[in-house]
C-alpha positions as CSV (number, residue, x, y, z in Angstrom):
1,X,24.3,-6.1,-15.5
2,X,20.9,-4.5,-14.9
3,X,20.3,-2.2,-11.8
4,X,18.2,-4.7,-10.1
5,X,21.2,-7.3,-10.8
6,X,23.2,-5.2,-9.2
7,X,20.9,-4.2,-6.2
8,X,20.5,-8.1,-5.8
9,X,24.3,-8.7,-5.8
10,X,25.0,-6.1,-3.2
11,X,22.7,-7.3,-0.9
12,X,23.6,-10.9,-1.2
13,X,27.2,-9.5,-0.2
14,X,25.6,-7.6,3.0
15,X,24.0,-10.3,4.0
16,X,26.9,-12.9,3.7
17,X,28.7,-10.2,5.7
18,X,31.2,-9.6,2.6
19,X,30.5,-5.9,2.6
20,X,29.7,-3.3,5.4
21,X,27.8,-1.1,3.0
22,X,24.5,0.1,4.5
23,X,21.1,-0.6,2.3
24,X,20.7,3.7,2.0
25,X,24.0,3.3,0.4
26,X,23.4,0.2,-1.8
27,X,20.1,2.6,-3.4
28,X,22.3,5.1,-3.5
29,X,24.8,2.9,-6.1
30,X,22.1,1.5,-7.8
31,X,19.5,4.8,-7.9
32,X,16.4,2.6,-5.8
33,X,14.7,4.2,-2.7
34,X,16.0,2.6,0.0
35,X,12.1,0.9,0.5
36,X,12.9,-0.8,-2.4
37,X,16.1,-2.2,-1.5
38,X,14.7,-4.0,1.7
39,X,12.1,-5.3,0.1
40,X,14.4,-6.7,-2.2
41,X,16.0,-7.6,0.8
42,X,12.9,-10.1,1.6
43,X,12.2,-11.6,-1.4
44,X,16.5,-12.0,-2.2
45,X,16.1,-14.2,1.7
46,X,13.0,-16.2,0.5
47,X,14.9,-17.0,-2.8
48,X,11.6,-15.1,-5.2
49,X,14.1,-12.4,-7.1
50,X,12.4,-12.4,-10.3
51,X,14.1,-10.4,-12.9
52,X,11.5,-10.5,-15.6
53,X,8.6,-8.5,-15.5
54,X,5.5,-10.8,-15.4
55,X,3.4,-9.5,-17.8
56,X,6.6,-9.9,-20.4
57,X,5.3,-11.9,-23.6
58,X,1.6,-11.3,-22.6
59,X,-1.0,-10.4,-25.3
60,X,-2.5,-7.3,-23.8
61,X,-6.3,-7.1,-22.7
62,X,-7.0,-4.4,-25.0
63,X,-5.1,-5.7,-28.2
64,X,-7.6,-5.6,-31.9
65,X,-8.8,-8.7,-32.9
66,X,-8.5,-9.1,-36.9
67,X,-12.2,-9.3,-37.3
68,X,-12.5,-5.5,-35.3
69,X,-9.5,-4.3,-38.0
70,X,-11.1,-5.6,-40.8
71,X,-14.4,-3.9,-39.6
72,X,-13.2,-0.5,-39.0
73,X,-11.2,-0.4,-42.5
74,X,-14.5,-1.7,-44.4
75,X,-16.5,0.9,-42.9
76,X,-14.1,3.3,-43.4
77,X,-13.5,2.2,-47.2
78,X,-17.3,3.0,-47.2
79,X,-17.5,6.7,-45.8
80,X,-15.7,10.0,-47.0
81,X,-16.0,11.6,-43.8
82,X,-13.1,13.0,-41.9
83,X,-11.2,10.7,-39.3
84,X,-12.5,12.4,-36.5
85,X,-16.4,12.4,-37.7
86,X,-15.5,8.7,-38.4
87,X,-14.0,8.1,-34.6
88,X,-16.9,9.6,-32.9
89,X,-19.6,7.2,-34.8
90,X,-17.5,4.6,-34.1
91,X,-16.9,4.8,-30.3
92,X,-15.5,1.8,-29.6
93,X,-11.9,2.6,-29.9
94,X,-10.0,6.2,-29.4
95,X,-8.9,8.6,-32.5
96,X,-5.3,7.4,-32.1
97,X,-5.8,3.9,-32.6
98,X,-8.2,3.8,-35.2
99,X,-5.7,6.9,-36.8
100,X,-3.1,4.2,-36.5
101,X,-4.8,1.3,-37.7
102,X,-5.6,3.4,-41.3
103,X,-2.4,4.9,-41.2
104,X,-0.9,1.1,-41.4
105,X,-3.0,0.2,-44.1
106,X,-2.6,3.1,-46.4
107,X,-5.9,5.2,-46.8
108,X,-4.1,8.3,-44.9
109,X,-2.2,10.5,-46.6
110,X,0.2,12.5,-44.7
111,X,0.1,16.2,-45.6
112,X,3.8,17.5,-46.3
C-alpha cells in the first residue's frame, strides 16, 4: 500500500467516524503535511482520489524525433571536432543529450 493509499484509508475511517485520529496525526503516519491531508480530504468527499500521476504513459514535449537523431549522428559522422565544439554549433539541444544520443550509438569511446 502506497502512502497516499494509506492517507486515503485513514481519512475514509475519520470521516466514517471509525477512528478518532486527528488529520496532524494521519500526516504524521503517513509523512504528508497536514495541507495535504485536507486536501485529500476534499477530493476523498467528492470521490476524485486519483492515484496515478496524470502525465503517466505520456510522451514528453521535449522527446527526439528519429529524423532530429539521425541528423545529429550524420553530422557528427561528418566532423572530427570535439563533443563540445560539436554542441555549441549545433544549439538545438544541450551537451548531455546529444553526449547521450552518441554514446547510445557507439562513436564515444569511454576513456578508462
Amino acid at each position: 500500500m502506497t502512502k497516499k493509499e494509506e492517507a486515503v484509508k485513514l481519512i475514509k475511517e475519520k470521516l466514517s467516524k471509525k477512528t478518532f485520529l486527528t488529520y496532524k496525526e494521519i500526516a504524521a503516519i503517513t509523512g504528508y503535511h497536514p495541507k495535504y491531508i485536507l486536501k485529500l480530504k476534499k477530493e476523498v468527499i467528492n470521490g476524485t482520489v486519483n492515484f496515478v500521476h496524470g502525465n503517466k504513459n505520456r510522451v514528453p514535449a521535449n522527446v527526439m524525433s528519429e529524423e532530429e537523431r539521425k541528423k545529429i549522428i550524420a553530422l557528427y559522422k561528418k566532423t572530427n571536432v570535439s563533443i563540445r565544439k560539436f554542441c555549441k554549433f549545433y544549439n538545438k539541444r544541450s551537451y548531455s543529450c546529444i553526449y547521450n544520443l552518441l554514446k547510445e550509438e557507439g562513436l564515444i569511446k569511454l576513456n578508462k
